[in-house]
N, C-alpha and C positions, 0 to 999 in steps of 0.2 A: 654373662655372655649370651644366655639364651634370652633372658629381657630385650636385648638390646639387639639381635637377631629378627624379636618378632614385631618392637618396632619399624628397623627398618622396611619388611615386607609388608608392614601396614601402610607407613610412609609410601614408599611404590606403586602400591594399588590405591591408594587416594589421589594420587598425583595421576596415575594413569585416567580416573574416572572422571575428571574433572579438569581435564588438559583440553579448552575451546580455542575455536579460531574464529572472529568476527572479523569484519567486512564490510562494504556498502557497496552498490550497482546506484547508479542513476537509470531510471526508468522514464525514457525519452520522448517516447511517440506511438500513437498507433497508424497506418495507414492503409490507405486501400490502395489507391497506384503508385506501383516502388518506380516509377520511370519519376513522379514527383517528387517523391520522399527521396530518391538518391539525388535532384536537384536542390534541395534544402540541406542533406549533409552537408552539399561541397559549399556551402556557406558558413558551415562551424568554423569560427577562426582555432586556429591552430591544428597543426598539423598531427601532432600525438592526439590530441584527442578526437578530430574524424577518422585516426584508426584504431582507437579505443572502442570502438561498436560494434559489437554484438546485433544482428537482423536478424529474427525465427519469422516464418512463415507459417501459418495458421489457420485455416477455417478462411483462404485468402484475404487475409490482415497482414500487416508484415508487421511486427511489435521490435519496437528498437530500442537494447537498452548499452550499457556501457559495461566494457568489463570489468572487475573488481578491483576495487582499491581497500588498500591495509587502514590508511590513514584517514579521518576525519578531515582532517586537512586539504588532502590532495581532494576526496570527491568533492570537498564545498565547491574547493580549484573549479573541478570539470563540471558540477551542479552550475555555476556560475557562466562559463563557456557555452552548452548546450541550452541556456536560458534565453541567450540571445538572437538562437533561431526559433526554439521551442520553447516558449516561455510556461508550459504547463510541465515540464519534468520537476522530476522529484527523486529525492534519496530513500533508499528502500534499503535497511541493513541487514546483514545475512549472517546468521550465525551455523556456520557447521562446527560437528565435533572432531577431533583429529585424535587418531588410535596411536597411543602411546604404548611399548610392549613393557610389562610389569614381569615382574619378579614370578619367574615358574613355580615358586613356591608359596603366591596368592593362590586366595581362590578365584577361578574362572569366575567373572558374573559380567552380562553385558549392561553398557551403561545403561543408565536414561533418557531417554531421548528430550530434546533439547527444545522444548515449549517455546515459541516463537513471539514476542511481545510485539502485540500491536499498537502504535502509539498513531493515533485521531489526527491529533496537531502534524505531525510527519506528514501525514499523508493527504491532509487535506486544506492548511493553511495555504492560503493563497491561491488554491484550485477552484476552478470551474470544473460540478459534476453533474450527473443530470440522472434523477432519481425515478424508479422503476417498483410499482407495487405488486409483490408476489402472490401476496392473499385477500385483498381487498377486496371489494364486489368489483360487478364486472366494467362499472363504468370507469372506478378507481384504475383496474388496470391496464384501461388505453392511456389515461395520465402521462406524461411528462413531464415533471417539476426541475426547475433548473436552478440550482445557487450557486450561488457567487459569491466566496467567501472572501470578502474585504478587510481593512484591517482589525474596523470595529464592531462592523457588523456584518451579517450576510444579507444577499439581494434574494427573496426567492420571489418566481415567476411560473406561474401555470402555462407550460407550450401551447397547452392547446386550447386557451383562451386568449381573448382580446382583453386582458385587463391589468394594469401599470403592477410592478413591481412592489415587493414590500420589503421593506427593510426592518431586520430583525437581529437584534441583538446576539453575541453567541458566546458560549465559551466552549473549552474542550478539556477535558476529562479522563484520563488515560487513553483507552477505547473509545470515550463518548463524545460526543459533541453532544451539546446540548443549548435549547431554544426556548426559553421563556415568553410563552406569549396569556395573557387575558388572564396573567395570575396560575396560570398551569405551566407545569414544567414537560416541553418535550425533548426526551434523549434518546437518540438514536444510537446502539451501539454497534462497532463492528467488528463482529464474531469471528471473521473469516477473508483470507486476500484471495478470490478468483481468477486467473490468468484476463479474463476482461472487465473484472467489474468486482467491488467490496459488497460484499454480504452484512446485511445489518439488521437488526432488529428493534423495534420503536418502542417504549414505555412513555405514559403518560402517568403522571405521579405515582413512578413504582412498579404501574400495573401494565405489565407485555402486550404489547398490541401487533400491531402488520409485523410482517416481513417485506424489505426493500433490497436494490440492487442500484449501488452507485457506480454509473459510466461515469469515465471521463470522455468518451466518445459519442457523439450524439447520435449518430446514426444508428451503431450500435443497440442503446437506448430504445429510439423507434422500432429497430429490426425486431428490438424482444420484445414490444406493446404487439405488435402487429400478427408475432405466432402465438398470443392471450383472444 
């Protein structure tokens, strides 16, 4: 009786520890005039999902995302409807923990907190972003560099030069993406999701190099060259 007492209080407190709730939001748009941006909502066909969003206002930005869906299913749904006005959104999934109450006869111990997996390909398949060098010299960080991730390869382009695009092979990697070019391997990882922009950091075979910040907003982008 007392075995079978102190499994079940183990039972309880493992079940409690390890009771998650995931999710997904589609993360729709960034803008600057909400008199435009709310004329582009009212072009979302269907009617649940232009009232499915979410507007925060910001550092005047208005960032618009969708509220939460259980199922994988439904936000591809709504990822698919809001592509049709905004074809740059994307699914961002959300893992919060949910407090289950355990046996008063566990011991007290608060969970773990719930490490956020960043997946590359999620976030940046099929996106247009435009890249930002944090420690580079000083020329590096007026830069601009813009890619264009295509099916099979990515487009990148120097803003702030007059010279044609190059197209460049890519694959992605948990966090990484990654750019083979002249026999060297460049991976860019990214560490970190910013409310405006992915934190990343570059290795050239292996060895750590810059730190970067990928907009999906161009302006953005410039705004942060121009306070460098």
């Amino acid at each position: 009786m007392f075995n079978m007492k102190k499994t079940l209080i183990l039972f309880t407190f493992l079940f409690a520890a390890s009771n998650l709730f995931g999710g997904y939001k589609v993360k729709i748009a960034v803008y600057k005039d909400h008199a435009n941006l709310m004329a582009y909502i009212s072009k979302i066909p269907g009617e649940s999902y232009r009232k499915n969003i979410s507007i925060e206002e910001k550092n005047h930005l208005y960032y618009v995302s969708s509220t939460l869906y259980e199922s994988k299913t439904e936000v591809n749904k709504a990822l698919s409807a809001y592509k049709k006005v905004f074809p740059d959104a994307f699914i961002e999934e959300i893992v919060q923990e949910t407090v289950v109450a355990a046996s008063t006869e566990a011991v007290a111990k608060a969970p773990a907190p719930v490490e956020k997996t960043i997946d590359a390909k999620i976030l940046l398949e099929n996106k247009t972003v435009y890249i930002c060098n944090e420690n580079g010299s000083p020329k590096a960080q007026k830069e601009v560099i813009r890619l264009d991730f295509k099916k099979e390869y990515v487009l990148y382009s120097k803003l702030s030069k007059s010279v044609p695009p190059i197209e460049i092979p890519y694959t992605f990697e948990k966090d990484c993406v990654i750019l083979p070019m002249s026999g060297i391997e460049f991976k860019y990882q990214i560490h970190a999701e910013g409310d405006d922009f992915l934190s990343t950091k570059s290795f050239t075979n292996d060895e750590e190099g810059n730190h970067f910040r990928y907009y999906f907003d161009e302006d953005m982008a410039f705004n942060f060259t121009e306070r460098h």
